[in-house]
C-alpha positions in Angstrom: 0.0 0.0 0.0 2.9 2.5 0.3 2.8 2.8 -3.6 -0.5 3.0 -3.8 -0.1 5.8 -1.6 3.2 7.2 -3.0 1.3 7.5 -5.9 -2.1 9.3 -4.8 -0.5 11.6 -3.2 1.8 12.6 -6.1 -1.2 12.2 -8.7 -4.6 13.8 -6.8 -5.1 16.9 -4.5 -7.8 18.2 -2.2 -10.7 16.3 -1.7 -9.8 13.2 -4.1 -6.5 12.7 -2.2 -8.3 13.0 0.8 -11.3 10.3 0.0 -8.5 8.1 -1.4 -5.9 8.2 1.0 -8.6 7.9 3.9 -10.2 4.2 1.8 -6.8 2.7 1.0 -5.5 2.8 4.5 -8.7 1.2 5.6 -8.6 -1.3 3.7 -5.0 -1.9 4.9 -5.6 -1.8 8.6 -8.4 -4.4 7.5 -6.5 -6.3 5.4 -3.4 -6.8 8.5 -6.0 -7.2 10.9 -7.2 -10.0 9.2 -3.5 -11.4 8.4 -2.5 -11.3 12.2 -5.9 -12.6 13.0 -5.1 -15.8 10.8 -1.5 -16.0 12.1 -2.4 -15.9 15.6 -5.1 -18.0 15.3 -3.1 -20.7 14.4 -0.4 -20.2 16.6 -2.3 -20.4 19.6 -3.6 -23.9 17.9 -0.1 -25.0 17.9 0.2 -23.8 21.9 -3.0 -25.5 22.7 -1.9 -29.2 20.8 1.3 -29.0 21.9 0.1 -27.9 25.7 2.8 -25.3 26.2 3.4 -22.1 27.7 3.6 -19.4 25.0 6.8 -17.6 25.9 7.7 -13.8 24.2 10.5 -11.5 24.2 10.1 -7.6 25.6 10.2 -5.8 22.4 10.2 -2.6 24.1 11.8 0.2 22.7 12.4 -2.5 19.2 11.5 0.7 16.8 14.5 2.8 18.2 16.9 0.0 17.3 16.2 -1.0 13.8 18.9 0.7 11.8 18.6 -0.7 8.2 18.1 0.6 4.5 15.0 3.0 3.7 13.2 0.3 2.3 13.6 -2.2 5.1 13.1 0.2 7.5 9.8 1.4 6.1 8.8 -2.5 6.0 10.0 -3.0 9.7 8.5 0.2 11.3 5.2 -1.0 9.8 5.2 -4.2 11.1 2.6 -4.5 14.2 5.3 -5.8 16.7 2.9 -5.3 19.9 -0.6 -6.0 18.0 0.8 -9.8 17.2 2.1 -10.7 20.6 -1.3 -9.1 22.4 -3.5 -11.1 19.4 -1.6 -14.0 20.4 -1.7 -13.3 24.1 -5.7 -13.0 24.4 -6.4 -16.1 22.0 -4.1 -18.1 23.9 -5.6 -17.2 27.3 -8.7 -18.0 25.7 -7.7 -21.3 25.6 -5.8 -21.7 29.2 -2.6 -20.7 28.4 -1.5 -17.8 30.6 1.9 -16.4 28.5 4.7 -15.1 29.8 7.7 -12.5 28.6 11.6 -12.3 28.8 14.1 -9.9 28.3 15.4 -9.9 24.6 18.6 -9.4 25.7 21.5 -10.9 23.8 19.1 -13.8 23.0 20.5 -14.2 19.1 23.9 -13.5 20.4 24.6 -15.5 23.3 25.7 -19.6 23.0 23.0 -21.5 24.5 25.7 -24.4 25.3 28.5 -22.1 26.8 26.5 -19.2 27.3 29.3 -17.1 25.0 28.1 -13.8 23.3 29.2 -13.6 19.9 28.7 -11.0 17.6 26.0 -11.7 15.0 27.2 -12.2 11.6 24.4 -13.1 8.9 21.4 -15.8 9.7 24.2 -18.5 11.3 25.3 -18.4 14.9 28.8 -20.0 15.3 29.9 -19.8 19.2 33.9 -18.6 19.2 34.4 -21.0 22.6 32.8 -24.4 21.5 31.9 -24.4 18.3 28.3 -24.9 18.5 27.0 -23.7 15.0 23.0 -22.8 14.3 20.7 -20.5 13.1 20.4 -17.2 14.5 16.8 -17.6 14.9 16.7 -21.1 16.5 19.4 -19.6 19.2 17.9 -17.0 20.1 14.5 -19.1 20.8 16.2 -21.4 22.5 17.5 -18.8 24.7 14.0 -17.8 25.6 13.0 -21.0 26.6 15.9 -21.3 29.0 15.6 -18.1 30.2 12.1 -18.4 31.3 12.0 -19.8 34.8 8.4 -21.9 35.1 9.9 -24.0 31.3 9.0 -27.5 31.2 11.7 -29.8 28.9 14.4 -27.7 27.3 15.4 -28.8 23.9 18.4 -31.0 24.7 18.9 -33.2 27.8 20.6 -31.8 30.5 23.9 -33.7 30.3 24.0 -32.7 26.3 25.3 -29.3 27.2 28.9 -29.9 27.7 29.0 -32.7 24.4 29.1 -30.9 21.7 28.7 -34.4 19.7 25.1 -34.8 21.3 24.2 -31.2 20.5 25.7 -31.9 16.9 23.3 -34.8 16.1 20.0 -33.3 17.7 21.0 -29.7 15.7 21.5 -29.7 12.2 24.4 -27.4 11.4 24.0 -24.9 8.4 
Protein backbone atom coordinates (compact mmCIF):
# COMPACT_ATOMS: atom_id res chain seq x y z
CA UNK A 1 0.00 0.00 0.00
CA UNK A 2 2.91 2.49 0.34
CA UNK A 3 2.84 2.82 -3.57
CA UNK A 4 -0.48 3.04 -3.81
CA UNK A 5 -0.09 5.77 -1.63
CA UNK A 6 3.25 7.20 -2.96
CA UNK A 7 1.27 7.46 -5.89
CA UNK A 8 -2.14 9.33 -4.83
CA UNK A 9 -0.52 11.62 -3.21
CA UNK A 10 1.77 12.57 -6.06
CA UNK A 11 -1.24 12.17 -8.74
CA UNK A 12 -4.57 13.76 -6.79
CA UNK A 13 -5.10 16.87 -4.46
CA UNK A 14 -7.80 18.22 -2.20
CA UNK A 15 -10.74 16.32 -1.66
CA UNK A 16 -9.85 13.24 -4.08
CA UNK A 17 -6.45 12.71 -2.22
CA UNK A 18 -8.30 13.02 0.76
CA UNK A 19 -11.32 10.33 -0.04
CA UNK A 20 -8.53 8.08 -1.40
CA UNK A 21 -5.95 8.20 1.01
CA UNK A 22 -8.61 7.95 3.85
CA UNK A 23 -10.20 4.17 1.83
CA UNK A 24 -6.77 2.73 1.04
CA UNK A 25 -5.48 2.82 4.54
CA UNK A 26 -8.72 1.22 5.64
CA UNK A 27 -8.61 -1.35 3.68
CA UNK A 28 -4.96 -1.94 4.91
CA UNK A 29 -5.64 -1.82 8.59
CA UNK A 30 -8.41 -4.43 7.48
CA UNK A 31 -6.46 -6.35 5.41
CA UNK A 32 -3.36 -6.80 8.54
CA UNK A 33 -5.95 -7.16 10.93
CA UNK A 34 -7.21 -10.00 9.22
CA UNK A 35 -3.48 -11.39 8.35
CA UNK A 36 -2.51 -11.32 12.22
CA UNK A 37 -5.92 -12.59 12.98
CA UNK A 38 -5.14 -15.78 10.84
CA UNK A 39 -1.48 -15.98 12.08
CA UNK A 40 -2.41 -15.88 15.63
CA UNK A 41 -5.08 -18.05 15.30
CA UNK A 42 -3.14 -20.68 14.37
CA UNK A 43 -0.42 -20.18 16.59
CA UNK A 44 -2.33 -20.39 19.60
CA UNK A 45 -3.62 -23.93 17.92
CA UNK A 46 -0.07 -25.00 17.88
CA UNK A 47 0.23 -23.78 21.92
CA UNK A 48 -3.05 -25.49 22.70
CA UNK A 49 -1.92 -29.22 20.76
CA UNK A 50 1.26 -29.00 21.88
CA UNK A 51 0.11 -27.86 25.65
CA UNK A 52 2.80 -25.28 26.21
CA UNK A 53 3.38 -22.09 27.67
CA UNK A 54 3.58 -19.45 24.95
CA UNK A 55 6.77 -17.58 25.90
CA UNK A 56 7.66 -13.82 24.21
CA UNK A 57 10.47 -11.49 24.23
CA UNK A 58 10.11 -7.58 25.64
CA UNK A 59 10.17 -5.80 22.41
CA UNK A 60 10.18 -2.57 24.07
CA UNK A 61 11.79 0.20 22.69
CA UNK A 62 12.44 -2.49 19.23
CA UNK A 63 11.53 0.71 16.83
CA UNK A 64 14.50 2.81 18.21
CA UNK A 65 16.87 0.02 17.28
CA UNK A 66 16.17 -1.03 13.79
CA UNK A 67 18.86 0.69 11.80
CA UNK A 68 18.61 -0.71 8.23
CA UNK A 69 18.12 0.62 4.53
CA UNK A 70 15.01 2.98 3.68
CA UNK A 71 13.18 0.28 2.29
CA UNK A 72 13.60 -2.24 5.12
CA UNK A 73 13.13 0.19 7.46
CA UNK A 74 9.80 1.44 6.07
CA UNK A 75 8.77 -2.51 5.97
CA UNK A 76 9.96 -3.00 9.73
CA UNK A 77 8.50 0.21 11.32
CA UNK A 78 5.23 -0.95 9.82
CA UNK A 79 5.17 -4.23 11.15
CA UNK A 80 2.60 -4.54 14.20
CA UNK A 81 5.31 -5.78 16.71
CA UNK A 82 2.94 -5.27 19.89
CA UNK A 83 -0.63 -5.99 18.04
CA UNK A 84 0.78 -9.76 17.23
CA UNK A 85 2.06 -10.67 20.56
CA UNK A 86 -1.31 -9.12 22.41
CA UNK A 87 -3.48 -11.12 19.42
CA UNK A 88 -1.57 -14.04 20.45
CA UNK A 89 -1.68 -13.30 24.07
CA UNK A 90 -5.66 -12.99 24.43
CA UNK A 91 -6.38 -16.05 22.04
CA UNK A 92 -4.09 -18.15 23.92
CA UNK A 93 -5.62 -17.20 27.27
CA UNK A 94 -8.75 -17.98 25.66
CA UNK A 95 -7.70 -21.33 25.56
CA UNK A 96 -5.81 -21.71 29.23
CA UNK A 97 -2.55 -20.67 28.44
CA UNK A 98 -1.54 -17.82 30.62
CA UNK A 99 1.95 -16.36 28.50
CA UNK A 100 4.72 -15.12 29.76
CA UNK A 101 7.69 -12.51 28.64
CA UNK A 102 11.60 -12.31 28.77
CA UNK A 103 14.08 -9.90 28.32
CA UNK A 104 15.37 -9.94 24.58
CA UNK A 105 18.64 -9.35 25.71
CA UNK A 106 21.52 -10.88 23.76
CA UNK A 107 19.14 -13.80 22.98
CA UNK A 108 20.53 -14.21 19.09
CA UNK A 109 23.92 -13.49 20.39
CA UNK A 110 24.59 -15.53 23.30
CA UNK A 111 25.70 -19.57 23.01
CA UNK A 112 23.01 -21.55 24.53
CA UNK A 113 25.66 -24.42 25.34
CA UNK A 114 28.50 -22.10 26.81
CA UNK A 115 26.50 -19.24 27.34
CA UNK A 116 29.25 -17.07 24.99
CA UNK A 117 28.07 -13.79 23.33
CA UNK A 118 29.17 -13.58 19.87
CA UNK A 119 28.67 -11.00 17.64
CA UNK A 120 25.99 -11.71 14.99
CA UNK A 121 27.22 -12.24 11.57
CA UNK A 122 24.36 -13.09 8.90
CA UNK A 123 21.43 -15.77 9.71
CA UNK A 124 24.25 -18.53 11.27
CA UNK A 125 25.26 -18.39 14.94
CA UNK A 126 28.76 -20.00 15.27
CA UNK A 127 29.91 -19.83 19.17
CA UNK A 128 33.87 -18.63 19.22
CA UNK A 129 34.36 -21.02 22.64
CA UNK A 130 32.79 -24.42 21.46
CA UNK A 131 31.91 -24.37 18.28
CA UNK A 132 28.26 -24.94 18.53
CA UNK A 133 27.00 -23.69 14.97
CA UNK A 134 23.00 -22.80 14.26
CA UNK A 135 20.72 -20.51 13.15
CA UNK A 136 20.41 -17.20 14.48
CA UNK A 137 16.83 -17.58 14.92
CA UNK A 138 16.71 -21.11 16.47
CA UNK A 139 19.44 -19.62 19.23
CA UNK A 140 17.94 -17.00 20.10
CA UNK A 141 14.46 -19.06 20.78
CA UNK A 142 16.18 -21.40 22.53
CA UNK A 143 17.52 -18.80 24.71
CA UNK A 144 13.98 -17.78 25.56
CA UNK A 145 12.96 -21.03 26.62
CA UNK A 146 15.89 -21.33 28.96
CA UNK A 147 15.65 -18.07 30.16
CA UNK A 148 12.08 -18.39 31.32
CA UNK A 149 12.05 -19.80 34.84
CA UNK A 150 8.43 -21.93 35.13
CA UNK A 151 9.89 -24.03 31.32
CA UNK A 152 9.04 -27.48 31.20
CA UNK A 153 11.70 -29.80 28.94
CA UNK A 154 14.42 -27.65 27.30
CA UNK A 155 15.44 -28.81 23.94
CA UNK A 156 18.38 -30.98 24.74
CA UNK A 157 18.87 -33.18 27.82
CA UNK A 158 20.62 -31.85 30.50
CA UNK A 159 23.91 -33.70 30.26
CA UNK A 160 24.03 -32.68 26.33
CA UNK A 161 25.33 -29.30 27.25
CA UNK A 162 28.93 -29.88 27.73
CA UNK A 163 29.00 -32.73 24.42
CA UNK A 164 29.15 -30.86 21.69
CA UNK A 165 28.66 -34.42 19.68
CA UNK A 166 25.09 -34.76 21.29
CA UNK A 167 24.21 -31.20 20.46
CA UNK A 168 25.71 -31.86 16.86
CA UNK A 169 23.34 -34.81 16.11
CA UNK A 170 20.00 -33.32 17.69
CA UNK A 171 21.01 -29.66 15.66
CA UNK A 172 21.48 -29.73 12.21
CA UNK A 173 24.40 -27.40 11.39
CA UNK A 174 24.00 -24.90 8.36
Amino acid sequence: YFRKRRSIQSKTSGKTKAKLLAKYSGREKRRVNDILHRATKIIAGIIAEENVKPVMEKLTHIRERIRYGREMNRRLHSMPFRKIQFYTSYKSMELGFKPETVKAENTSRACPICGEISKPNGHVFKCRKCGFQADRHFIAAWNIAMKHPMWGALPLPPKATDEFKEVERIVIKT
